[in-house]
Residue frames as qw, qx, qy, qz and C-alpha x, y, z in Angstrom:
[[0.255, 0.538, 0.791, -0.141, 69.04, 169.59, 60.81],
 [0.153, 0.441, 0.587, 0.661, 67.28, 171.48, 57.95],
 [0.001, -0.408, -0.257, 0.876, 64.87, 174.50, 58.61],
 [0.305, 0.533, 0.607, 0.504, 61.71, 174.68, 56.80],
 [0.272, -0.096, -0.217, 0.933, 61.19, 178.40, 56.46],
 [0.538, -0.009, -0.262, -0.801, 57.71, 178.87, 54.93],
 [0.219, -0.037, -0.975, -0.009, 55.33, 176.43, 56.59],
 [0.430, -0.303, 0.095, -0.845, 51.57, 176.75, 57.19],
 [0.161, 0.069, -0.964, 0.199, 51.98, 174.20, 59.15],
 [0.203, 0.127, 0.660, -0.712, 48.72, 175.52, 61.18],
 [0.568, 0.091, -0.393, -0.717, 46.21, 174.82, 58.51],
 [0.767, -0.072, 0.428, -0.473, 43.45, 172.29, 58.60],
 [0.703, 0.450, -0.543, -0.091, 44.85, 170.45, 56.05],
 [0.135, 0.543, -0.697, 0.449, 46.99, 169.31, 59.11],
 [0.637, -0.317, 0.085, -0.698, 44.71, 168.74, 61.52],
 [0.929, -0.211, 0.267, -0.145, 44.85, 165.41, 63.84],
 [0.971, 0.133, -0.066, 0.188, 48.28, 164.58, 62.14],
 [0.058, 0.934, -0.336, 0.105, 51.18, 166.93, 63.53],
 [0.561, -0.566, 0.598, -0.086, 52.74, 164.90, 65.69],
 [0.877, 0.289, 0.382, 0.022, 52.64, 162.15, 63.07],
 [0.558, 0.778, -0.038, 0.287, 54.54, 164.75, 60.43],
 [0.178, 0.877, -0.440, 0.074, 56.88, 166.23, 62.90],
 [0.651, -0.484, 0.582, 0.062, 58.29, 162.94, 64.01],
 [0.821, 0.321, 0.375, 0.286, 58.60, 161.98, 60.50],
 [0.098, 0.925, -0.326, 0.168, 60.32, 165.75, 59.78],
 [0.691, -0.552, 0.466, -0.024, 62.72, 164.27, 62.51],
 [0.905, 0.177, 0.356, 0.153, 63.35, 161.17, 60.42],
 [0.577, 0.660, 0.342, 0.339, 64.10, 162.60, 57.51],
 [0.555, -0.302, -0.180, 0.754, 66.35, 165.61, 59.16],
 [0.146, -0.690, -0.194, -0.682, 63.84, 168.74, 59.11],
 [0.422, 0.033, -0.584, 0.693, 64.02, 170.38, 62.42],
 [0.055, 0.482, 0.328, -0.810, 62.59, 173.00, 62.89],
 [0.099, 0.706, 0.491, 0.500, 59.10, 175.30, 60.93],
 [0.080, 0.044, 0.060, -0.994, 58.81, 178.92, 60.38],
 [0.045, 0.642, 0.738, 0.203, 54.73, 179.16, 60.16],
 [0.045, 0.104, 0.012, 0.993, 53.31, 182.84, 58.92],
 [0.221, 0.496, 0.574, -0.613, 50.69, 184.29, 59.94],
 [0.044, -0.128, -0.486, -0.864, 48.22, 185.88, 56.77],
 [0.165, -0.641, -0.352, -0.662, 45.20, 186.88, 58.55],
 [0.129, -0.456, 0.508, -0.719, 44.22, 188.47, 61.88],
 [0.913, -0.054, 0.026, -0.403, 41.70, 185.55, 62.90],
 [0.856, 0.172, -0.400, 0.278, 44.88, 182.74, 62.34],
 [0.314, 0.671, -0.480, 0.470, 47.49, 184.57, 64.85],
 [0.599, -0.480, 0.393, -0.507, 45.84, 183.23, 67.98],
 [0.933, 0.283, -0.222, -0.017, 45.83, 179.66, 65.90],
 [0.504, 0.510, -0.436, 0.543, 49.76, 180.18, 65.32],
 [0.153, 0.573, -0.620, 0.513, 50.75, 181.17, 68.63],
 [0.680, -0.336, 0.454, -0.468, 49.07, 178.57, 70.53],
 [0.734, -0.631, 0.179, -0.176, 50.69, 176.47, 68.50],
 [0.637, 0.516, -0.344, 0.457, 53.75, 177.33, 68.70],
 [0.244, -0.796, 0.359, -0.423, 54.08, 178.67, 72.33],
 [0.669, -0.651, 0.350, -0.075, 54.58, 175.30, 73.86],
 [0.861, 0.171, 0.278, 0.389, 56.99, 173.13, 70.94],
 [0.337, -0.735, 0.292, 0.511, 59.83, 174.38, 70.45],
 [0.576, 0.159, 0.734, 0.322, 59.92, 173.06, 67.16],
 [0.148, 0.764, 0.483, 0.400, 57.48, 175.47, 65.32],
 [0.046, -0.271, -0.186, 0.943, 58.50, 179.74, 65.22],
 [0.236, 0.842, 0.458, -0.160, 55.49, 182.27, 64.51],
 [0.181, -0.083, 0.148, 0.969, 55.31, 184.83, 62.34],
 [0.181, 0.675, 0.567, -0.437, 52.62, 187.34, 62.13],
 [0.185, -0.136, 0.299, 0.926, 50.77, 189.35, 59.09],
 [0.718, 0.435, 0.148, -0.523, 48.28, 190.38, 56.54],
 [0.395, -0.090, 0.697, 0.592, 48.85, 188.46, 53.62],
 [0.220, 0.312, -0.038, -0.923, 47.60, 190.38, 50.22],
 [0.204, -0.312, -0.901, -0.224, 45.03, 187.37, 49.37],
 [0.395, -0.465, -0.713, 0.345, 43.49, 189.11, 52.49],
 [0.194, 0.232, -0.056, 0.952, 43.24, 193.01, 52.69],
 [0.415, -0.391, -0.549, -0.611, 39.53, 193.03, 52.19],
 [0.617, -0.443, -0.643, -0.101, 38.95, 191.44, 55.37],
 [0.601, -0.381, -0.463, 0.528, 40.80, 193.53, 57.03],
 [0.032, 0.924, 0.341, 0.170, 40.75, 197.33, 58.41],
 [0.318, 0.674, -0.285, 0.603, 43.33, 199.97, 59.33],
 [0.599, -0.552, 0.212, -0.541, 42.56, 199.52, 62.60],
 [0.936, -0.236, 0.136, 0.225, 44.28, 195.73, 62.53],
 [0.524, 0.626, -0.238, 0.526, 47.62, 197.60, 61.56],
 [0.199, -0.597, 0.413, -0.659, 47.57, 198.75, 64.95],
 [0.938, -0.238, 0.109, -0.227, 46.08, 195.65, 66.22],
 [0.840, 0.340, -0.187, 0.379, 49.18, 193.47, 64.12],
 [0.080, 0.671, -0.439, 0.592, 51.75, 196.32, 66.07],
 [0.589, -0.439, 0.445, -0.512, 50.50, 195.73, 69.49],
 [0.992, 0.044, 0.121, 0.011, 50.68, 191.62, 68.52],
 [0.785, 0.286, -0.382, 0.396, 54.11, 191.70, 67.47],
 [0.056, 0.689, -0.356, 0.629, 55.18, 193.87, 70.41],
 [0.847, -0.299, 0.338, -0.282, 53.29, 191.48, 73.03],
 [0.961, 0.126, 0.042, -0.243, 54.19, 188.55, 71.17],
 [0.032, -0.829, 0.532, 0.171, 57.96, 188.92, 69.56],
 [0.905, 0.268, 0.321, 0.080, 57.73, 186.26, 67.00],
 [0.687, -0.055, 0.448, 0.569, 60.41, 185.06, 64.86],
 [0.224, 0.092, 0.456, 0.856, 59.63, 187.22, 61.92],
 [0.336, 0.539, 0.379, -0.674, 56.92, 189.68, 60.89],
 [0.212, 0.177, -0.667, -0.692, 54.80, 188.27, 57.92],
 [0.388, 0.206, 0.502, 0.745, 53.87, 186.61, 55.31],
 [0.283, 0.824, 0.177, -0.457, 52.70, 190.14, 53.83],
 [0.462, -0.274, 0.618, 0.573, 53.30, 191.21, 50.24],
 [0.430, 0.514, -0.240, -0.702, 51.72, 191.27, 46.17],
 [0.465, 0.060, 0.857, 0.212, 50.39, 189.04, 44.30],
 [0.212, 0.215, -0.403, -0.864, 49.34, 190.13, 40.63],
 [0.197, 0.014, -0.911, -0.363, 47.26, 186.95, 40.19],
 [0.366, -0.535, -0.761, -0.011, 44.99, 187.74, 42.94],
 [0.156, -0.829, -0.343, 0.413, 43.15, 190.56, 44.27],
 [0.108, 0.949, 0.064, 0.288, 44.10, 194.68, 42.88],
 [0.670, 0.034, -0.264, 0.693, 47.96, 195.59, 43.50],
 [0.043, -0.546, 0.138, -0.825, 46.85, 199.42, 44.15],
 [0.639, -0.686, -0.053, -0.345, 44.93, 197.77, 47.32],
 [0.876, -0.417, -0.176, 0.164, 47.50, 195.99, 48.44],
 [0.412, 0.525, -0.219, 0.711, 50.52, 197.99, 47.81],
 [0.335, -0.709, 0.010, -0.621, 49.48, 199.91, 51.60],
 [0.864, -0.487, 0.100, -0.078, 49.38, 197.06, 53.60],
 [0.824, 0.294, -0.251, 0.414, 52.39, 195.98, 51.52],
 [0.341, 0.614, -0.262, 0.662, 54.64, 199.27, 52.60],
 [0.461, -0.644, 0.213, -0.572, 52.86, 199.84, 56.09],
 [0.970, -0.225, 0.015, 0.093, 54.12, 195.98, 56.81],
 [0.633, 0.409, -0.204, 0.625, 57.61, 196.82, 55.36],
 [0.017, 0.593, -0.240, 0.769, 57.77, 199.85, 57.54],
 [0.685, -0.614, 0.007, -0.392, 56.48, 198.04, 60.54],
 [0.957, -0.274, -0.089, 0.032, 58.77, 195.61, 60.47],
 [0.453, 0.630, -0.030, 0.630, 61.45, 198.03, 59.92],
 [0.274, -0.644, 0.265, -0.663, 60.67, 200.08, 63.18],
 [0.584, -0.659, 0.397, -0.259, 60.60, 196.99, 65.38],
 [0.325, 0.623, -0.669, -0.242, 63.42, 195.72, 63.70],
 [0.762, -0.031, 0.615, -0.200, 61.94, 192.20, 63.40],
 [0.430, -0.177, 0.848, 0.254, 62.85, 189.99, 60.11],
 [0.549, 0.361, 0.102, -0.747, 60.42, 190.42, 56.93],
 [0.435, 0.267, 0.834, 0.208, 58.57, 187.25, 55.22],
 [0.190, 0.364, -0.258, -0.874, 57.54, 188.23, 51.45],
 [0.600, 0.459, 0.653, 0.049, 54.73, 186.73, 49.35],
 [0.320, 0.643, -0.147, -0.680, 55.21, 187.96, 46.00],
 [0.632, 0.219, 0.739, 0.083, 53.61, 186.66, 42.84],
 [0.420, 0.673, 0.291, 0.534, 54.55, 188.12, 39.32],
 [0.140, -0.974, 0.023, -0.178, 55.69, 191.28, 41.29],
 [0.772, -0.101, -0.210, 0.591, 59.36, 190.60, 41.92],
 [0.361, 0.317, 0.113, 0.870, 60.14, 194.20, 40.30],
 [0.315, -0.772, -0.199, -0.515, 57.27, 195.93, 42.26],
 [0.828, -0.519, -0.113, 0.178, 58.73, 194.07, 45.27],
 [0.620, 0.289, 0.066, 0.726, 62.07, 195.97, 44.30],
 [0.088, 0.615, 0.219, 0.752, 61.38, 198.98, 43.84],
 [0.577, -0.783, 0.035, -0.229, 59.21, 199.48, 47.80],
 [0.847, -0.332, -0.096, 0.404, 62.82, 197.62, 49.12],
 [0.557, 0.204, 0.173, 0.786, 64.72, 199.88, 47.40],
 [0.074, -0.620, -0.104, -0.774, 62.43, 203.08, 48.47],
 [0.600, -0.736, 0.055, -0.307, 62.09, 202.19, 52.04],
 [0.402, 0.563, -0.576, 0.435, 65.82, 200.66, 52.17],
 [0.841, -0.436, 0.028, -0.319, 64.51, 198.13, 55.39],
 [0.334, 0.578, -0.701, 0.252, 67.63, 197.33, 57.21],
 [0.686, -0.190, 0.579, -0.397, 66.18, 194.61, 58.58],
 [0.251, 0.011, 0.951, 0.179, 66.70, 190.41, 57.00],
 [0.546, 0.502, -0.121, -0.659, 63.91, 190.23, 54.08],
 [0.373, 0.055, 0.880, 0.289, 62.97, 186.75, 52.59],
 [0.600, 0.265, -0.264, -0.707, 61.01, 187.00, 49.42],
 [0.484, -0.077, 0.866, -0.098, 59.75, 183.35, 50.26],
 [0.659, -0.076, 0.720, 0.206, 58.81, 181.06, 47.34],
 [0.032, -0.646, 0.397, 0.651, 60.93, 182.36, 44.78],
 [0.730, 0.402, 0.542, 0.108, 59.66, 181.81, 40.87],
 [0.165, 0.906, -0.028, -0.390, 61.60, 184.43, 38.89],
 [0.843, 0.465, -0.057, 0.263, 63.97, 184.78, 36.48],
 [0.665, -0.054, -0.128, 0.734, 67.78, 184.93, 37.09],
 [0.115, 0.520, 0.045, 0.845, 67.82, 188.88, 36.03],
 [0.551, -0.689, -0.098, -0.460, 64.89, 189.48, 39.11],
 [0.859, -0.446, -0.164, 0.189, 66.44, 186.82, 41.56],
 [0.598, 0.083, -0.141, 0.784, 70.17, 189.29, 41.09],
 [0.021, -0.397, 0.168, -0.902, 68.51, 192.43, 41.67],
 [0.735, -0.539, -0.299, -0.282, 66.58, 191.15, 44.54],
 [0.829, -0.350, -0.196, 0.389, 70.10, 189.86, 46.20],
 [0.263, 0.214, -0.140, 0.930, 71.78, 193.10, 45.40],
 [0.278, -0.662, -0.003, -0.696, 68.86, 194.72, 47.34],
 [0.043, -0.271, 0.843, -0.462, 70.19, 192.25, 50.18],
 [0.803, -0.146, 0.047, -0.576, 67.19, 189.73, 50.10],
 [0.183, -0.202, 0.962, 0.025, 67.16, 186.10, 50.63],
 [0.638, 0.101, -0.490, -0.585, 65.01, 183.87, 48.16],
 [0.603, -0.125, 0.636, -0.465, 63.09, 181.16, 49.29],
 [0.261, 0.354, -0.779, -0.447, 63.17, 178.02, 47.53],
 [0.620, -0.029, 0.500, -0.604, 60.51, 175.82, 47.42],
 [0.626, 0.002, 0.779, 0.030, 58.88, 173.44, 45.36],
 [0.569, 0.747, -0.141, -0.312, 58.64, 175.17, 41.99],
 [0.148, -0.726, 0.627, 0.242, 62.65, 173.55, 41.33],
 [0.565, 0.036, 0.811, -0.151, 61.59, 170.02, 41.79],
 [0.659, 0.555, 0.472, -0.187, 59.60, 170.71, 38.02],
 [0.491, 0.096, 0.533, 0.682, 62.06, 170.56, 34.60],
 [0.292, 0.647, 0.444, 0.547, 59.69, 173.02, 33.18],
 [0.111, -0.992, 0.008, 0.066, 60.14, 175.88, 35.50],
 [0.695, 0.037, 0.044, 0.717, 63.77, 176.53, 33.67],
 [0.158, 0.750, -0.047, 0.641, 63.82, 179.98, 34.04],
 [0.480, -0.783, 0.307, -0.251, 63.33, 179.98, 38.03],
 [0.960, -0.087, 0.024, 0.263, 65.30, 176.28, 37.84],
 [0.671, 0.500, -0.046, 0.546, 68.02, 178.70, 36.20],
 [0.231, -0.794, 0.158, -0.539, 67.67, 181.56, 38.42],
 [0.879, -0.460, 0.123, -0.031, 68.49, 178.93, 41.53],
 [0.937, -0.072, 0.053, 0.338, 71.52, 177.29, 39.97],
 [0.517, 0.516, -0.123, 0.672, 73.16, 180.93, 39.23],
 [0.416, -0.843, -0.015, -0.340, 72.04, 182.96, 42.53],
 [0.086, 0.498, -0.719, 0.478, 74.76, 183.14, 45.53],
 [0.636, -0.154, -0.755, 0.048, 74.32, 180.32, 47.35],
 [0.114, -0.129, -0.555, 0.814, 74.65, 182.62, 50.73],
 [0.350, 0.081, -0.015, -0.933, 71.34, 184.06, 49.75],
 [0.490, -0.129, -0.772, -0.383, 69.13, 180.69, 49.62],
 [0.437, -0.178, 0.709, -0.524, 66.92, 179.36, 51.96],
 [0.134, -0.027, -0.989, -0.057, 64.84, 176.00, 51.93],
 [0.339, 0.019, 0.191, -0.921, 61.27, 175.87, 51.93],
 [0.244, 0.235, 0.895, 0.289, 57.71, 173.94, 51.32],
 [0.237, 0.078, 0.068, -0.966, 55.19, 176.27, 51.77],
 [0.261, -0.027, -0.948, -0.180, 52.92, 173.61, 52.65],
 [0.650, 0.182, 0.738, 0.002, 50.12, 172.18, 51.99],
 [0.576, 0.796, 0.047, -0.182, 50.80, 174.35, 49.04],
 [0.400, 0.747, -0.522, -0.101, 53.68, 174.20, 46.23],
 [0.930, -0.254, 0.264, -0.036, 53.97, 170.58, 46.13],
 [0.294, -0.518, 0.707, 0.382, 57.03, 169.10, 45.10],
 [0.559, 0.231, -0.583, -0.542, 57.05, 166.96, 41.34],
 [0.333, 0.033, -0.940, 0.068, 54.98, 163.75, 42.04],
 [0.068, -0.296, -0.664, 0.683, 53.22, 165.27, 45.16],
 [0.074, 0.606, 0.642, 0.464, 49.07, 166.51, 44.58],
 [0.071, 0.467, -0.040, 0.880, 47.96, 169.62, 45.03],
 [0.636, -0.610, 0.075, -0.467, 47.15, 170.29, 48.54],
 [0.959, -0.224, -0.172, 0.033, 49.20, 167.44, 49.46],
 [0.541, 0.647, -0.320, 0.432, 52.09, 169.01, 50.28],
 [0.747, -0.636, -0.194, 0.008, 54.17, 168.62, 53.89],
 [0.196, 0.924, -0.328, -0.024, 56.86, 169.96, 55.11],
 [0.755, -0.265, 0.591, 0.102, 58.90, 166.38, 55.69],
 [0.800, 0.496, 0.228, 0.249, 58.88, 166.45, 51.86],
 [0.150, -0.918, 0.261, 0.258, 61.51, 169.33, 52.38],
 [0.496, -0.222, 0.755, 0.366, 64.70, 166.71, 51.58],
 [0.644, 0.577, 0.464, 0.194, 62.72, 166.23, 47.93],
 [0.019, 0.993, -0.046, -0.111, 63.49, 170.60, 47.56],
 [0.016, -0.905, 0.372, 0.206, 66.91, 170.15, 48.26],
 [0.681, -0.093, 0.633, 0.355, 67.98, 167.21, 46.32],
 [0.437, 0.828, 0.349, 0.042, 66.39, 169.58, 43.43],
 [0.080, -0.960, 0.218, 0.156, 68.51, 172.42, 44.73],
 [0.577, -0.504, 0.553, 0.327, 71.88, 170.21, 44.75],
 [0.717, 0.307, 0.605, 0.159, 71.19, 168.63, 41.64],
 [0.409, 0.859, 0.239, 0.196, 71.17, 172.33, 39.97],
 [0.241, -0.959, 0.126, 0.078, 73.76, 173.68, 41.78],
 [0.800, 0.384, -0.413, 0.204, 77.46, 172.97, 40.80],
 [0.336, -0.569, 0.588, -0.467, 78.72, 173.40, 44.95],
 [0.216, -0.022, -0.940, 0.264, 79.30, 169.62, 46.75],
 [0.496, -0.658, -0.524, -0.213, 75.87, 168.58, 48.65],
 [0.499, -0.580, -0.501, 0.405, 77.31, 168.77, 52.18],
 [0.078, -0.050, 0.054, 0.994, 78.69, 172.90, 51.04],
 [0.270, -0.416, -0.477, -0.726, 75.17, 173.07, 49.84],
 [0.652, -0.573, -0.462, -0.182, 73.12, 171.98, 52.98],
 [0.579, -0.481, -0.368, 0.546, 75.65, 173.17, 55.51],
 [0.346, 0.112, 0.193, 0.912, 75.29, 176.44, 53.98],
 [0.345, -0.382, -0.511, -0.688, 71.88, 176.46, 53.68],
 [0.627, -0.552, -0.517, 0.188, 71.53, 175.78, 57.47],
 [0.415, -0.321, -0.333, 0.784, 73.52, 178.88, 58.05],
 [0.075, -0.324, -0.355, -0.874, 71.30, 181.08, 55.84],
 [0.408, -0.655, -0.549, -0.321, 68.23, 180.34, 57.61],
 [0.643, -0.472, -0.433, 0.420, 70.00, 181.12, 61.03],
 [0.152, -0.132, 0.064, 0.977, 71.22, 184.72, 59.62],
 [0.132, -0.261, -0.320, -0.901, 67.74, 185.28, 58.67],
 [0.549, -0.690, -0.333, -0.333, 65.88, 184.62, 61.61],
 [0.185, -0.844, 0.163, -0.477, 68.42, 185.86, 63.83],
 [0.983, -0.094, -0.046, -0.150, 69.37, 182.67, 65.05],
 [0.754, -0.223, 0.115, 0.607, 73.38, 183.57, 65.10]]
C-alpha cells in the first residue's frame, strides 16, 4: 500500500467526507496519510484526528504562510507539543518567496530545523522558490535527522544538491503537468531512493483535477506520472517508493 506523505487531510475542505475518501484511498491502494501541522490553533485539530485511526500520522509546526500569527513564546509551546505528543514528524515549517518576507521567516525556519534536530524527530519542508536558501540552513546546521523538502518544483541542478545534502523530495502533483519540464526533468533524473509520493491536498491538484479539488485517493494519478518519467519497471518504482517513505518516517 502507498503512503501519502503530505496530506492536509484535516482541512475543511474535507469535512463530513473522510470516511468516504479513506475507504476509497483503500480502493485504490493508498494506505496510510502523513497530515502537517502549520499553525498552533490546527495541532489540537490534527491530533484528535489522528489519535484514534491508525490510518492518519501527525506532524506538528509553524508553517512560513503563518509567522505573523504567531509569537516566540509558541516555539516553546510547539517543544512542549512535540515532547507530550511524539508525532511522526516535526513540520510542515519552511520559506516560501511568494508569500510573506524571507528575513521573517528564516527564524522560525532555523529554530524548527534545530528543534527537530535536538529531539531527533523527522523534518517536513515547505519551500517555494527557495530550494538554494533551503540548502544552504541544511548545510549550516548539518540536521542529522530524515528531511523531506515536500512538494518538490525545482530544477534537476537544485533537486542534486538537495540529495547530496541527504534530503528526500516530495513528489506531488506538479509532474502530472507536460509544462512543468524542468521539475518533470528533475524527477526522471533524481535517485529513485530519494523520492517520496505525495498530494498535498486539497492543494496541488493533479492535471484534470480543480483547484481546491484535490484528495489524497488521487495519489495513484502522481505515480503513474512518476513511472511514466522514470526509465525503472513500475513494480521497482512503487516498491521502492514504499520503502522511502518508511526510512523517512522511521517506519523500518
Amino acid at each position: 500500500m502507498l503512503t501519502d506523505a503530505h496530506c492536509h487531510f484535516d482541512m475543511p475542505a474535507f469535512d463530513g467526507r473522510r470516511e468516504e475518501i479513506l475507504a476509497e484511498c483503500e480502493r485504490v491502494g493508498v494506505g496510510h496519510l502523513v497530515i502537517p501541522g502549520v499553525r498552533a490553533p490546527d495541532w489540537g485539530r490534527i491530533r484528535h484526528l489522528t489519535v484514534t485511526d491508525g490510518r492518519l500520522s501527525p506532524c506538528y509546526g509553524i508553517h512560513p504562510w503563518f509567522v505573523r500569527e504567531h509569537g516566540h513564546d509558541d516555539l516553546d509551546r510547539l517543544r512542549e507539543w512535540l515532547i507530550r505528543e511524539r508525532p511522526l514528524a516535526l513540520g510542515e515549517c519552511g520559506l516560501d518567496r511568494l508569500h510573506g518576507d524571507l528575513d521573517e521567516q528564516m527564524p522560525w525556519f532555523e529554530s524548527q530545523v534545530c528543534l527537530a534536530q535536538e529531539l531527533d524527530l523527522p523534518l517536513v519542508i515547505h519551500s517555494v522558490r527557495t530550494h538554494d536558501e533551503v540548502g544552504v540552513v541544511l548545510r549550516r546546521h548539518r540536521p542529522d535527522i530524515p528531511v523531506l523538502v515536500h512538494g518538490f518544483s525545482g530544477s534537476p541542478e537544485q533537486a542534486q544538491s538537495l540529495v547530496q545534502s541527504g534530503v528526500w523530495l516530495g513528489i506531488g502533483g506538479v509532474v502530472t503537468y507536460e509544462r512543468a519540464r524542468k521539475t518533470r526533468r528533475a524527477v526522471a533524473t533524481a535517485p529513485l531512493e530519494a523520492l517520496v509520493l505525495e498530494t498535498d491536498a486539497p492543494d496541488m491538484p493533479p492535471a484534470g483535477v480543480a483547484k481546491g479539488g484535490n484528495r489524497p485517493d488521487y495519489l495513484p494519478r502522481v505515480l503513474a506520472a512518476l513511472t511514466e518519467l522514470r526509465p525503472e519497471p513500475a513494480d521497482v518504482i512503487c516498491e521502492q517508493l514504499v520503502h522511502n517513505v518508511a526510512r523517512l518516517y522511521g517506519w523500518e
